[in-house]
N, C-alpha and C positions, 0 to 999 in steps of 0.2 A: 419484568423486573419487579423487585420489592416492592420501588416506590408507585408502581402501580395500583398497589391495594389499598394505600393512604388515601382514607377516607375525607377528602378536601370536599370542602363544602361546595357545591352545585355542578359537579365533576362528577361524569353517567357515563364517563367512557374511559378506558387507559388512557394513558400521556402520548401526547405521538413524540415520534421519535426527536422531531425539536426541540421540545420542553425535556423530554430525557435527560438528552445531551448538554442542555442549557442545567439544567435542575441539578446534574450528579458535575458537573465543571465546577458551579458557581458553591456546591456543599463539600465538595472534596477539596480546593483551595481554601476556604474558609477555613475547614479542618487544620490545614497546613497551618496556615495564617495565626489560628490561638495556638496552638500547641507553640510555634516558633515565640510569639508574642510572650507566654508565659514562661518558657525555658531563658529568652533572653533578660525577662525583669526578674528572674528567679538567682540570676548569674549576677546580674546588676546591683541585687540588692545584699550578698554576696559580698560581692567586691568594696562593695562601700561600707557595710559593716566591720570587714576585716579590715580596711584602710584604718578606720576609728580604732577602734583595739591596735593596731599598729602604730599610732597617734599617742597612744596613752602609754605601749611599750618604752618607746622613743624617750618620751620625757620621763618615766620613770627613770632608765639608763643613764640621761642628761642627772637627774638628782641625784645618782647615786656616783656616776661621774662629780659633780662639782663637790661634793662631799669628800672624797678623796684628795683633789686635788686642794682644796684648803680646807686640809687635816690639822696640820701645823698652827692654823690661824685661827680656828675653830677649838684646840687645847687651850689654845694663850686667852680665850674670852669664859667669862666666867657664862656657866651653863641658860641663864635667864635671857642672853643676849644672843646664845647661840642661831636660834631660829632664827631670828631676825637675820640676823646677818645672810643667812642661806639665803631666805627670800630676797633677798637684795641681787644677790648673785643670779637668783631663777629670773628677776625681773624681764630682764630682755629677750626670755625664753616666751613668755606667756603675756607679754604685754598687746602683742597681734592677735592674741588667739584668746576671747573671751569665753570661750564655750569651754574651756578646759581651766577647773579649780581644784586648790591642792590644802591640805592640811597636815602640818609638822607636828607631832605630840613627841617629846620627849620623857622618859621615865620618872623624871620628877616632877611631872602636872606643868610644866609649859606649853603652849598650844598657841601656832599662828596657823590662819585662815583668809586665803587668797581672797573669799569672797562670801557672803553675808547668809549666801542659801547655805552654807557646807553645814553653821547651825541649827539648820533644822532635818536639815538631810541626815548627817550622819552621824543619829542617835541611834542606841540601844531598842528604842521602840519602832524604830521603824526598820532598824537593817536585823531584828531579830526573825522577822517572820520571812526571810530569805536564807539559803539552805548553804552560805560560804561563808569562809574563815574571813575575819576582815583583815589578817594581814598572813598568806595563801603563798606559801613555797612549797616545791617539790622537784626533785632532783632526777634527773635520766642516767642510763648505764655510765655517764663519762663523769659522774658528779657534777655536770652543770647545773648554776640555781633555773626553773622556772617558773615564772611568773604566770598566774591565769588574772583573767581580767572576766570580770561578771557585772549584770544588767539586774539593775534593777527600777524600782515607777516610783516615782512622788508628785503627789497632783498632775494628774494623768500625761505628767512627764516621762520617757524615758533616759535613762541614763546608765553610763559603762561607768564600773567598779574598780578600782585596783589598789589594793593594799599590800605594803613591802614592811621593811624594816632594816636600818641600818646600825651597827654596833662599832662606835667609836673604840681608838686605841685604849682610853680610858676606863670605858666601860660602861660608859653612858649608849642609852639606846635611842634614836632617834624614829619614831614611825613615822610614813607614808603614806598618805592616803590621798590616790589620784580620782576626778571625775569629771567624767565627760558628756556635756549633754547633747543629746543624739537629735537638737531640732532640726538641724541643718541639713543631718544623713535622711531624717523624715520629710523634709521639704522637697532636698532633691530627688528620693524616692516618689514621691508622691508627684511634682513636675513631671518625672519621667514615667508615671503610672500615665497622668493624661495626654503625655505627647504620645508614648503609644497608642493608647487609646483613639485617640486622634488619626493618628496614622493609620490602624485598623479597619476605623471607621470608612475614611478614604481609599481603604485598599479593599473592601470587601463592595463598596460602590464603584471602583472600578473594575474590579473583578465581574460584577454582575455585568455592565455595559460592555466589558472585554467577551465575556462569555457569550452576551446576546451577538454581538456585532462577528465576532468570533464564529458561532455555531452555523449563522448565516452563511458568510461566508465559505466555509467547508461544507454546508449540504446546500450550496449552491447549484452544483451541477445534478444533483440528484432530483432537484427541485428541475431543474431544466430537462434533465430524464423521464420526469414524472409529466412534462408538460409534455414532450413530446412524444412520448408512448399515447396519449391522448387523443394525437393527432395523425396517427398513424392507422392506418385504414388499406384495404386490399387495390384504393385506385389509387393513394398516394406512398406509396414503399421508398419512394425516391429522396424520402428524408431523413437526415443522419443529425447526429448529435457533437453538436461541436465538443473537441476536447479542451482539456484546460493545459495543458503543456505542462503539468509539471511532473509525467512518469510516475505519478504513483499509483496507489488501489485502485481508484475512482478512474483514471484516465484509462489503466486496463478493463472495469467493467463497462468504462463508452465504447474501447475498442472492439469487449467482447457482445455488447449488441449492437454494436453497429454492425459489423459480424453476421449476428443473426438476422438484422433486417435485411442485409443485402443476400445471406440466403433464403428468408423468406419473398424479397424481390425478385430471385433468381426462379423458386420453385412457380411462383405465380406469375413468371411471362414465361415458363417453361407449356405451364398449366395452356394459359390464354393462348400460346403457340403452336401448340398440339391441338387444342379445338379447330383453332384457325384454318393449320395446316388441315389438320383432316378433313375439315367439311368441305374445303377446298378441294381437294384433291379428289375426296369421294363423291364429288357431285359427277363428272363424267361417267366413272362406271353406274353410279347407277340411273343417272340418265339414261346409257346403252341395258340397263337391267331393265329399265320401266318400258323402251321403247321393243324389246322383243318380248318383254309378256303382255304389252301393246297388241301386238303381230300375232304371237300366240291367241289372245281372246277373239282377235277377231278373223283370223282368218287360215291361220295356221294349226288347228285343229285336226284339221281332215289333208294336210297336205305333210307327211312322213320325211322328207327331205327338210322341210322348212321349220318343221318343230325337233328336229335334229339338230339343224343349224342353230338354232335357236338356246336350244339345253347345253351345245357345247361352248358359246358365247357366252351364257349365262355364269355357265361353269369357269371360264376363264378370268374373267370381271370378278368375281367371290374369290378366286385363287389370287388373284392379283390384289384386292382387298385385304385380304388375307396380311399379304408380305408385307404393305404396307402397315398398317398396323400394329404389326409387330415388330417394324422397322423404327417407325414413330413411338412406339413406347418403350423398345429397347435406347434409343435415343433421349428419350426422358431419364432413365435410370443411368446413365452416363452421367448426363450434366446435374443428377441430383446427389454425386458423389454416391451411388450404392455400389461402388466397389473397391474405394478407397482402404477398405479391411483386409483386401485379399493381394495389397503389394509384397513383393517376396523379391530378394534381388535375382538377376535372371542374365545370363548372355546371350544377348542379341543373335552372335556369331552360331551357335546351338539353335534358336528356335529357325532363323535364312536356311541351312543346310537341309534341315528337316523338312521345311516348306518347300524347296530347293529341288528336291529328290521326289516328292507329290504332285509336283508340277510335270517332273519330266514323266512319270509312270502315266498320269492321266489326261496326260494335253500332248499330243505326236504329233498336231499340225502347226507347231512352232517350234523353234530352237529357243533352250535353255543355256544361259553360261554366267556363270559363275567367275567375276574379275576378280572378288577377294574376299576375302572370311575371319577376316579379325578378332581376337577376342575383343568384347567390348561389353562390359558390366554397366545393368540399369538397375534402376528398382519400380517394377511395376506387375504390372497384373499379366501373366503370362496367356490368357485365354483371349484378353482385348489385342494385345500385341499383334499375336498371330492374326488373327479376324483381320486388323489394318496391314498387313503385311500381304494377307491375302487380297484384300480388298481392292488394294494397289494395283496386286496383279493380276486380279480377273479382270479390274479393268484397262490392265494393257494387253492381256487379249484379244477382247472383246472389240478393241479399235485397231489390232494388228495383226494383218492378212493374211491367209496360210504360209507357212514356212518362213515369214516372220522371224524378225530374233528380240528375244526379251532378257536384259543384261541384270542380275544382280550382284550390289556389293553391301558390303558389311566391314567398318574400318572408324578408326578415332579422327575426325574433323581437326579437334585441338586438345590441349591438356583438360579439357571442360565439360564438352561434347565428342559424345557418342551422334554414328546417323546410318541410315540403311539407305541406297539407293536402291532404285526401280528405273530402268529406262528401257523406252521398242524406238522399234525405228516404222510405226504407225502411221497414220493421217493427221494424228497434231491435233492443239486446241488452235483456235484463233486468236492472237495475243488480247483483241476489246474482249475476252470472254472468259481471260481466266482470272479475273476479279472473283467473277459469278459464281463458276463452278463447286464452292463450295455449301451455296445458298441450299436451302431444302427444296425439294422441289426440281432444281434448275437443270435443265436437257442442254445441250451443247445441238443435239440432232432428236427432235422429240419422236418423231417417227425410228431412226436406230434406235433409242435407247428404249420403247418400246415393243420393235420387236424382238430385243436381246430381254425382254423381260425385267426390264431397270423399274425401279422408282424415283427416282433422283433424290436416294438419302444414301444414296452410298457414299459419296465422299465426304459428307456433313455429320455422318455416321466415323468414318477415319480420321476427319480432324475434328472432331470430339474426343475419341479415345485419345489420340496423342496430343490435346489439350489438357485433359484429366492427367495425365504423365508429364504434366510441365514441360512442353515439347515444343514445337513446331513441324509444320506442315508446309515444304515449300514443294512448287509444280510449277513448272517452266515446259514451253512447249513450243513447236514452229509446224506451219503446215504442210504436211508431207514428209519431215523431217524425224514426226516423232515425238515424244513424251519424255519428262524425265521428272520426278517425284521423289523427294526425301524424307525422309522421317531423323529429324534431329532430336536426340532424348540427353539430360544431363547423364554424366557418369556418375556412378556411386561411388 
């Protein structure tokens, strides 16, 4: 920002973003603050100068009203008394109002004078070096007279101008001459210079503590952001950022790293999970790895059978290795979302039939059947699908006996859900065990599922993929009776 480069004294770094936000608040109101301060005394002083010139309008009108209306009585007095007589009449006009004095000159050198300054004011030497007529008409398209009213200073007084003229039936001229002294409009101008002032004053010191108390609170939770990014470390992941509830920017960038913490918590018990699991699981084979090149060093050397035995054991254990593996790092790529790019919407009813027709060509020691084949639209990854689809059903054959029957359907659950059944009429889970069976690792028959060549990530492997598909994975089973497994997915 600009104010960054403002060379403030013992300041060796940019502004952080507190003093920013406090700095350009507390300078940008301020701004507001004079500008309005000045537009309103600029209006104020305005209004009360046109009030004054309005003041002096008024009572000219008044004089040249009372003039007319005794016309008749003003002929009948001989000219020397005329003045007078006016000013008797203006009396109760100007008796409240000291700031406003008048002088009557008629064309034959008679002269009254409301008040003692008028003789010094309004000579020749001093209203010559002022640039107006001293008694000032000018008429508009309608022929109406107007009157201008002008300002001028006597002993560092101001004062408003106004001179008329009025022309008896007779013939006689009577001049006008109004003024107005402007202390009053200067006092209260000036009152209301320091009450603003005043108020300014107040309003830019609260401004400053609104601003400080203000900034705080809105980079509250960023500060609580910043504390707790701090604290966050690969043993404690487990900790989130309270929001502030009020749905705005700030509460979506908690959401959005909290977010991120809980996938970086997810990748790193993914991580710890997959060490776990593996070393776990890889410690028997190669226990049986170490225990025949054991046998081999010492004794099976010279004996042809035994180092057979041995090579194709060896071999077995690295292939089974192997699967795992790559069972367990396909399983990582799952739950790290790396395939969340590749959803495309898909009918379920399409991929069963497919799968459906591969079952019966390559598998003749079981009966296939087909209950029903719905259309039923998802959106997901057409290659994970399949895989759990399959996955299902190798392993109900794999627990269901020659000639066997393995039932699939494909059909709408609700207006909501889509789901694909899988049922054999097999050997069953044991009800205490089908909590388990979707654990890593976990054998229902550790001996079958290794000699069918299992690792126990297959179904942990299936309810993954159709957990990434926002799904469910239900399996129900009785012993002897057989299996029965769904895969529920929303509809699109």
């Amino acid at each position: 920002m600009w104010f960054d480069k403002l060379n403030l004294p013992g300041r060796k770094k940019p502004l952080k973003i507190y003093h920013r936000i406090v700095f350009f608040f507390i300078l940008a109101l301020t701004a507001v603050l004079s500008l309005s301060f000045l537009m309103v005394f600029f209006f104020s002083q305005q209004l009360i100068l046109n009030e004054s010139k309005s003041t002096m309008i008024r009572f000219n009108n008044y004089v040249i009203n009372t003039l007319d209306e005794n016309m008749s009585t003003l002929l009948s007095l001989p000219t020397d008394e005329r003045l007078n007589f006016i000013s008797n009449q203006l009396y109760p006009y100007v008796k409240d109002n000291s700031l406003i004095a008048y002088q009557l000159k008629d064309n034959n050198g008679n002269i009254y004078q409301s008040s003692p300054i008028l003789t010094d004011l309004l000579v020749s030497e001093n209203l010559d070096k002022y640039d107006f007529d001293l008694f000032e008409f000018s008429f508009n398209d309608h022929n109406d007279q107007m009157i201008s009213v002008n300002s001028l200073r006597y002993n560092q007084v101001e004062y408003y101008y106004l001179g008329s003229y009025y022309v008896l039936e007779d013939g006689d001229i009577i001049y006008i001459q109004i003024v107005k002294n402007l202390d009053d409009s200067y006092v209260f101008m000036t009152t209301l210079f320091i009450l603003m002032v005043s108020i300014s004053i107040l309003s830019v010191i609260a401004i400053i503590f609104l601003g400080i108390y203000g900034t705080k609170q809105t980079l509250k939770p960023l500060i609580e952001i910043s504390e707790t990014a701090k604290n966050i470390t690969e043993n404690n992941l487990n900790i989130r950022i309270e929001e502030t509830g009020n749905k705005d920017e700030l509460d979506q960038l908690i959401i959005s790293l909290n977010q991120m913490i809980k996938k970086l918590e997810s990748a790193f018990n993914n991580q710890k999970r997959f060490v776990s699991d593996a070393s776990h699981e890889l410690r028997i084979p190669l226990t049986v790895i170490q225990g025949y090149i054991d046998i081999l060093s010492d004794w099976g050397k010279n004996d042809p059978q035994l180092r057979d035995e041995s090579i194709e054991a060896i071999r077995d254990e690295i292939q089974g290795m192997n699967r795992m593996v790559e069972d367990l790092l396909f399983l990582t790529r799952i739950e790290n979302n790396y395939f969340d790019d590749d959803f495309e919407i898909l009918d379920l009813s399409v991929l069963l039939e497919k799968i459906f027709h591969q079952c019966q060509m390559i598998d003749s020691d079981h009966q296939y059947l087909m209950e029903s084949c719905c259309h039923a639209f998802v959106r997901g990854n057409e290659g994970l699908l399949i895989q759990a689809i399959r996955g299902l059903i190798d392993n109900s054959r794999k627990n269901t006996p020659s000639n066997g029957t393995i039932t699939l359907s494909c059909n709408a659950k609700n207006e909501f859900t889509n789901e694909i059944v899988i049922c054999d009429n097999g050997c069953g889970i044991p009800y205490n065990e089908l909590e388990k069976i979707k654990e890593r690792f976990y054998r229902v028959n550790s001996d079958r599922s290794r000699s069918t060549g299992g690792t126990g990530l297959g179904l942990s492997i299936i309810d993954s993929i159709v957990s990434i598909h926002r799904g469910k994975l239900l399996i129900s089973s009785e012993i002897n009776q057989g299996t029965r497994a769904v895969i529920q997915l929303k509809k699109n």
